[in-house]
Each structure stands twice: as structure tokens, then as C-alpha cells.
C-alpha distance (Angstrom), angle and dihedral (degrees) to the residues before:
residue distance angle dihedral
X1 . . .
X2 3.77 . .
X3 3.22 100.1 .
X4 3.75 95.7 41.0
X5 3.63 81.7 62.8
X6 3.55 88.4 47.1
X7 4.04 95.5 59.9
X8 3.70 97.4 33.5
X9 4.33 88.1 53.1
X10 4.15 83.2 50.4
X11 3.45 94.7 46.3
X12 3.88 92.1 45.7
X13 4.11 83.5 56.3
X14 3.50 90.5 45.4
X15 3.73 95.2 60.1
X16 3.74 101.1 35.3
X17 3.91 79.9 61.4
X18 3.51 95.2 58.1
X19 3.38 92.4 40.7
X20 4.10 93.6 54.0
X21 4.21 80.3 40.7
X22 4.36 91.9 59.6
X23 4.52 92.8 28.6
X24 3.70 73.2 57.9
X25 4.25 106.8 44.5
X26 3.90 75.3 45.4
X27 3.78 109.5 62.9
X28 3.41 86.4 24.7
X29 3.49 124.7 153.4
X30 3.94 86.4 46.4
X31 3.57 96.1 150.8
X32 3.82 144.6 21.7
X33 3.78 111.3 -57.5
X34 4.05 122.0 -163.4
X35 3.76 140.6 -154.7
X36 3.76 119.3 -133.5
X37 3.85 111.8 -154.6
X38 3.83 122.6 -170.2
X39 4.06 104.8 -123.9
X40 3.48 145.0 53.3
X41 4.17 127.0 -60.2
X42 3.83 101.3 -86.1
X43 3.88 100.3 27.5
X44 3.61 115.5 122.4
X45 4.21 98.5 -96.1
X46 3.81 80.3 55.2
X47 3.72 99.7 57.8
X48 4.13 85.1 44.8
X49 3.67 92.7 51.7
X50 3.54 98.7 45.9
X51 4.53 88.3 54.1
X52 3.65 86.6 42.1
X53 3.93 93.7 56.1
X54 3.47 104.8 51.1
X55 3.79 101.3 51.4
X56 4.30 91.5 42.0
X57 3.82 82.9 48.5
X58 3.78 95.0 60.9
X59 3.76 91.6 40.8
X60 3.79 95.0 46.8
X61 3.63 87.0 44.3
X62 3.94 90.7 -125.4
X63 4.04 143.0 87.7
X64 3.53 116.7 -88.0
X65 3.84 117.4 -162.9
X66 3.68 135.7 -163.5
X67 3.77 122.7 -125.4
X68 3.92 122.4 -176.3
X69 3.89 113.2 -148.7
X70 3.59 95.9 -176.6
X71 4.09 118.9 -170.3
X72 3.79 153.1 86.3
X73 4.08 88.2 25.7
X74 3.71 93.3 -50.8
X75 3.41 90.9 -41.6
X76 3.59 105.3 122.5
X77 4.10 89.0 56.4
X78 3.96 89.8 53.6
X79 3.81 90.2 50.2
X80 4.03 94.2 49.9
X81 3.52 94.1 46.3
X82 3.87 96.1 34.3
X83 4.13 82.3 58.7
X84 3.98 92.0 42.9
X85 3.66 122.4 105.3
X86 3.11 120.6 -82.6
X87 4.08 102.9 -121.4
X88 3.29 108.3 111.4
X89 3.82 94.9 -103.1
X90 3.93 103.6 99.6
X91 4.02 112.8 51.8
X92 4.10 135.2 -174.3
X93 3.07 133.0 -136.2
X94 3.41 117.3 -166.3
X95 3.40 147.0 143.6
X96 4.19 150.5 -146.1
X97 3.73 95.9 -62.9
X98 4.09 97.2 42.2
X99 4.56 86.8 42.4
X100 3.75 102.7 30.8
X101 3.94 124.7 -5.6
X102 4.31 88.8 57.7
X103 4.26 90.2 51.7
X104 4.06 80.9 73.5
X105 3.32 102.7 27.9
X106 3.95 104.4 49.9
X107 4.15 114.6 50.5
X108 3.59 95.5 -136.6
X109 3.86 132.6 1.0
X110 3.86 130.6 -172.3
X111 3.57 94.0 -105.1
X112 3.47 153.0 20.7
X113 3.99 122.8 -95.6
X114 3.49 91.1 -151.5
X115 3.66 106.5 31.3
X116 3.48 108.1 41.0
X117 3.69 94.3 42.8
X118 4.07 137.9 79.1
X119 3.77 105.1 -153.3
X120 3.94 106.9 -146.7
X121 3.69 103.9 177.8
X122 3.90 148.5 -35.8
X123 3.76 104.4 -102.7
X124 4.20 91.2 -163.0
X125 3.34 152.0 -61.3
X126 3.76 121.2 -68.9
X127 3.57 123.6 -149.7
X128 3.78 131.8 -175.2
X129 3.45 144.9 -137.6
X130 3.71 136.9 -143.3
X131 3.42 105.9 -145.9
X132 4.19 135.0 168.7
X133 3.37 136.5 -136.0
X134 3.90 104.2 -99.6
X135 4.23 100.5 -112.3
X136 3.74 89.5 42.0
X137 3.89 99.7 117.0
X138 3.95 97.6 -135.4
X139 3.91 104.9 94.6
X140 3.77 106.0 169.4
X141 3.83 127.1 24.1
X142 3.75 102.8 -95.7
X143 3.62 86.5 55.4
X144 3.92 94.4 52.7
X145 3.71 91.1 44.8
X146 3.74 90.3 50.5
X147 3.58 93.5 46.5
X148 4.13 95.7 47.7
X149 3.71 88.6 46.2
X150 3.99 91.5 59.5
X151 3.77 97.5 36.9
X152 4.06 101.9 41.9
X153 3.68 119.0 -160.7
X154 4.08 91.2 -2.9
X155 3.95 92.4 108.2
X156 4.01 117.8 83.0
X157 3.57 123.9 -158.0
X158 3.09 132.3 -173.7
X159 3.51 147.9 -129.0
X160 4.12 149.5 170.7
X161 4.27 91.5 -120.3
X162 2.83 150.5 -24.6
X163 4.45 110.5 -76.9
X164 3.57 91.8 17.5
X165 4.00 120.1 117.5
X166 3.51 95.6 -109.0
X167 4.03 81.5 63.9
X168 3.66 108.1 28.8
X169 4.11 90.5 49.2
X170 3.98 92.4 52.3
X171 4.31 84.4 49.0
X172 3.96 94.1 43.9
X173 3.91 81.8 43.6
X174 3.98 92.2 48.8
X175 3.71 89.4 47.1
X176 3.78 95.0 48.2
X177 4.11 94.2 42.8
X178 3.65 87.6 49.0
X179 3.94 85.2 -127.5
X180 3.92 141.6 129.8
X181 3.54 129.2 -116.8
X182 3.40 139.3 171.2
X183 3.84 114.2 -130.6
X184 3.74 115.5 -148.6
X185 4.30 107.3 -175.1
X186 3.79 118.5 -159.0
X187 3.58 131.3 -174.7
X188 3.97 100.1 -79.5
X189 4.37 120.9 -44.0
X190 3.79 109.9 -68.2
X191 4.33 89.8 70.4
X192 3.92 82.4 52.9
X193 3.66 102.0 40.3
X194 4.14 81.2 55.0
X195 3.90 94.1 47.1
X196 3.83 91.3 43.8
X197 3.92 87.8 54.1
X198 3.87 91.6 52.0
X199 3.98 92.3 50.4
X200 3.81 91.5 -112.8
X201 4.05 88.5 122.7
X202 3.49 115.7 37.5
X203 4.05 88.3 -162.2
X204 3.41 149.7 33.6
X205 4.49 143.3 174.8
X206 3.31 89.3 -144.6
X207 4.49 114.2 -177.7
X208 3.85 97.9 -116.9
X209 3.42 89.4 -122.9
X210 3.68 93.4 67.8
X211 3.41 104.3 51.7
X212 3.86 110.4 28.8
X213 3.77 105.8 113.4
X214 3.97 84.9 53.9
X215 3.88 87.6 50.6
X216 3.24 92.9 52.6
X217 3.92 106.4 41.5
X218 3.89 79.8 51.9
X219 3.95 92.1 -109.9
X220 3.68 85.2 140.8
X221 3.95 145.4 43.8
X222 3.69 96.8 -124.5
X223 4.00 109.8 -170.0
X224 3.60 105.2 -178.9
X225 4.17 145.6 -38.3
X226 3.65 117.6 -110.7
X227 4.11 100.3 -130.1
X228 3.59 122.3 101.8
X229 3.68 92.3 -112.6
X230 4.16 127.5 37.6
X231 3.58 112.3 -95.5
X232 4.00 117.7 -117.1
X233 3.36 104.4 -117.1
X234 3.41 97.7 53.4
X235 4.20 107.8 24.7
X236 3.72 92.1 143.4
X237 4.31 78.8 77.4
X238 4.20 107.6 76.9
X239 3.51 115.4 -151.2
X240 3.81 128.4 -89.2
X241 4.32 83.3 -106.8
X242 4.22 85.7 50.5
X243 3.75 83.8 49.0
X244 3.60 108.6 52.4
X245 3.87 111.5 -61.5
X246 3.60 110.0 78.8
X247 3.84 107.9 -158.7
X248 3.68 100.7 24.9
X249 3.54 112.9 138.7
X250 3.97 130.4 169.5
X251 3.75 133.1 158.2
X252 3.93 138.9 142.8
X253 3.74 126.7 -172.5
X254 3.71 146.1 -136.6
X255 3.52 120.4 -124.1
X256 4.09 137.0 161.6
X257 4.08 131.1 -122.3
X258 3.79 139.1 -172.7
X259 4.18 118.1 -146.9
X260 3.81 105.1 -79.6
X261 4.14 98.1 -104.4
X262 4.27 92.1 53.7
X263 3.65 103.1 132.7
X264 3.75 107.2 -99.3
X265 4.23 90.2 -123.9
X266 4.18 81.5 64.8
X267 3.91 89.8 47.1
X268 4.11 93.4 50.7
X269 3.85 90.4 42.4
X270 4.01 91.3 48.3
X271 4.39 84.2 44.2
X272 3.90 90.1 46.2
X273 3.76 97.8 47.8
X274 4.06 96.1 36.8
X275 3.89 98.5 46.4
X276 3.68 87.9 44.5
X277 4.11 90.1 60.4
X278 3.43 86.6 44.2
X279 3.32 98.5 64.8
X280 3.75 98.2 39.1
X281 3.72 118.3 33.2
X282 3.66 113.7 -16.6
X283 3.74 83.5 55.1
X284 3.77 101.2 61.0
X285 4.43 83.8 49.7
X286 3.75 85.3 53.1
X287 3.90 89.8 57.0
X288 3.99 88.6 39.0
X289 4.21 85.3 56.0
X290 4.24 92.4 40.4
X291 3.70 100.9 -95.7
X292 3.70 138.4 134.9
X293 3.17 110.0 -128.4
X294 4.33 109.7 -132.4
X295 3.77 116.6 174.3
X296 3.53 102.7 178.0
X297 4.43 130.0 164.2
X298 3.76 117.0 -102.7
X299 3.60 94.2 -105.2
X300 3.94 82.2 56.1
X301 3.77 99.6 51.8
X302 3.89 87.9 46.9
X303 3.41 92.8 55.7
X304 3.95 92.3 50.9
X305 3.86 88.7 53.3
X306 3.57 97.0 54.1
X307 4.28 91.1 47.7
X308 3.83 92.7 46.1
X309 4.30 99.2 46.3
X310 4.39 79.7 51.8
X311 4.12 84.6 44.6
X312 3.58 109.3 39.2
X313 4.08 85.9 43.5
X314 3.49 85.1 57.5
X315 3.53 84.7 54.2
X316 3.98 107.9 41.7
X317 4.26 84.3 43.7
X318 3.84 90.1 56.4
X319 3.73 99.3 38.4
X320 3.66 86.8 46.9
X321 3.80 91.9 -131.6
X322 3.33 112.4 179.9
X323 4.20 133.9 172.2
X324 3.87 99.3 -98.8
């Protein structure tokens, strides 16, 4: 009789646990939720987050704030939200370097891309953009290959870390140009935007985002973007292969996760109302700021991850990137 008691007073716990688990699922959201992003206020997942949040706000009926984590390539973020709970209320968004390119690049990390993460959706596509400082004398791409070719390892770009596209696009670009150049890394964009102004870089792969009210007031020299195809909001810029390397290609993306334990009715809510902006909306401000926009299903963003941490350690292996 005891230990029917026993059993019946576990199984009593049980459900009252599932039951506090769905009451939960239910009301939820219930009270502001925020997205973590890996870099410094200003930096390109910034200016994402902050037109993601308003938009999912009004549809989740909440506020959603933005909170930089900025460290050890986005690392630091990934770790704080990776170690979050799991409830729905406390969102990443991160991107190729934070969920693929630093697996290869770092030895060990504090947790697991895959494992400790729910992928929700891609946001978009992220291209970049070689641009120059504005009194370097290169003004086209021929002319900057020409000139790196004859002065080898004189030109510094830079770059928000080491492993993150702004870096690992200027070394795929080095290996493909057959040039050299002298990466300088700085904690996340604004410090190199600021340095490339002064003429202490000549260069920089800067995420389109990032940079395009410079580009367009003419701050910069910009040479070329590294997708296939010119991005929208500025198509007056040909691509590196329209410039002078026929076949170069480079591109990361954007994309937004939940800690890996969120209850998957959270995750499909978070997919349904997200992907929906996308494609209405939020989508046309991602082409205003240079993105692609890329709503995809969970299953689809996982998927992604898993080919880009086998591509982009392809990639980091055969440039022989390394953290300086």
C-alpha cells in the first residue's frame, strides 16, 4: 500500500509538470523576451536584431530587446545563451562564424553548435564587400590586384576577429587573388570602420549591412560584393567576378536560435511568426540594409549548419587560418 502510494504521489508530480510545461507553451510569450547577439552595439548582427525585434514584438504581443555579448568571435553570446533556460524568453542570433566557421577554427568551445542549440530560422544571406580606404590610390579591382601583387604584404585589412566573415572572406579572397595581405583583427567593425576612415587600413570585407550608409555617401572605395549576384541595395557595385575574379564567390548568413531544451511548440511559433515577417515586411528592410532575405524551417537551418561547419573547415584548413 506504501508503495502504491509511492508511484501514484510520483506520477501525480509527473503530470502536474507537464501540465505547468503546456499552461506554460500556452500563455506563452507572457513577458518580454530578448535576443542575445555575439558582437559589439553597431556591428552588423546588431542592426539585424534590432529590425527583427520590433516587428516579432508586435506579433508576439511583447517587447523584444537587443543585448550585445561581444567576445571570443561571438563566442561569449553563444555560451550565455547556449547556458540560458530553455523557455523561449532569451533568443540568439547568430550567424556562420559564431554556428559553423568557429567549430574549426577554435580547439575547444563551451558548447556544442549543434547540440546545445534549437535552430529557428535563417534570417538572410549576408554578403560582403571589399571596400578601400578613400585616398588609397587603387580605384577598381584590377588596380588593387596590381598594386598588392607589387607591394606584398604592405596592405592591411581589417576585420572584427579572427574566423569571422569579415576575416575568412579577405583570406579565401587572398588565396583566390593569389595576393598578400596583412590581416589586422579588432574587437568587432565599428574600431575598423574608424581606422579605415583615418587611412590606417587600406582594406576591409566589410558585411554590407555594416557599412552601407558609408558606401553610399561615398565614405569609402567600395570595389565589389562577394555574392554571385549584386545585392539590391547597392546594384550600382558589380561583383568581385564582374570585377576581375571570375568565379569568386563568398557569403555567410544570419540566422536566429532558441537554447537547445525550448519546447518544440515555442520553436514552431518563433518559425511561424519570423518567416512570416520575412517574407512580408522585415524582408524588403533586409534588402534596404544588403541582405538576402532566407526564411527557411528548422529542419532547414539545421541542415545548413551541418554543410557549412564541413565547408567553411574546408576553408579555414586550406587557408591555414589560424587565431593569431
Amino acid at each position: 500500500m506504501i508503495r502504491l502510494a509511492a508511484h501514484l504521489a510520483t506520477a501525480l508530480t509527473a503530470l502536474a509538470a507537464l501540465s505547468g510545461a503546456a499552461l506554460a507553451q500556452e500563455s506563452y510569450p507572457n513577458r518580454p523576451l530578448k535576443i542575445v547577439h555575439g558582437f559589439p552595439a553597431g556591428a552588423g548582427t546588431d542592426i539585424v536584431a534590432r529590425l527583427v525585434a520590433d516587428p516579432l514584438g508586435r506579433v508576439l504581443g511583447q517587447v523584444v530587446v537587443v543585448e550585445p555579448r561581444s567576445g571570443a568571435g561571438g563566442n561569449v553570446g553563444s555560451e550565455y545563451v547556449a547556458k540560458s533556460p530553455a523557455d523561449g524568453y532569451t533568443l540568439y542570433l547568430g550567424t556562420a562564424g559564431t554556428h559553423a566557421i568557429n567549430v574549426s577554427l577554435y580547439k575547444t568551445l563551451p558548447f556544442d553548435v549543434q547540440k546545445d542549440f534549437a535552430p529557428i530560422t535563417i534570417l538572410g544571406d549576408v554578403p560582403n564587400v571589399l571596400v578601400l580606404h578613400k585616398g588609397f590610390a587603387p580605384k577598381n579591382l584590377p588596380d588593387f590586384l596590381a598594386y598588392a601583387r607589387a607591394n606584398p604584404g604592405k596592405i592591411n585589412y581589417g576585420s572584427s576577429g579572427n574566423g569571422t566573415s569579415m576575416h575568412l572572406s579577405g583570406e579565401q579572397f587572398k588565396a583566390f587573388a593569389k595576393v598578400d595581405l596583412t590581416h589586422i583583427p579588432y574587437r568587432g567593425s565599428p574600431p575598423v570602420t574608424t581606422d579605415l576612415l583615418a587611412g590606417q587600413l587600406q582594406a576591409a570585407f566589410y558585411q554590407v549591412p555594416t557599412l552601407l550608409g558609408q558606401i553610399k555617401d561615398g565614405q569609402f572605395t567600395a570595389l565589389g560584393v562577394t555574392t554571385p549576384q549584386r545585392v539590391k541595395a547597392i546594384p550600382e557595385i558589380p561583383t568581385l567576378a564582374e570585377a576581375g575574379l571570375p568565379g569568386f564567390s563568398s557569403s555567410t548568413w544570419y540566422g536566429l536560435f532558441a537554447p537547445a531544451a525550448t519546447p518544440r511548440p515555442i520553436v514552431e511559433r518563433l518559425n511561424r511568426e519570423v518567416t512570416a515577417l520575412i517574407r512580408g515586411e522585415l524582408g524588403k528592410k533586409f534588402e534596404e540594409q544588403g541582405l538576402i532575405p532566407w526564411p527557411t524551417t528548422p529542419e532547414e537551418f539545421a541542415r545548413v549548419i551541418g554543410n557549412d561547419i564541413k565547408r567553411w573547415g574546408e576553408i579555414v584548413a586550406s587557408t591555414g587560418t589560424k587565431l593569431d
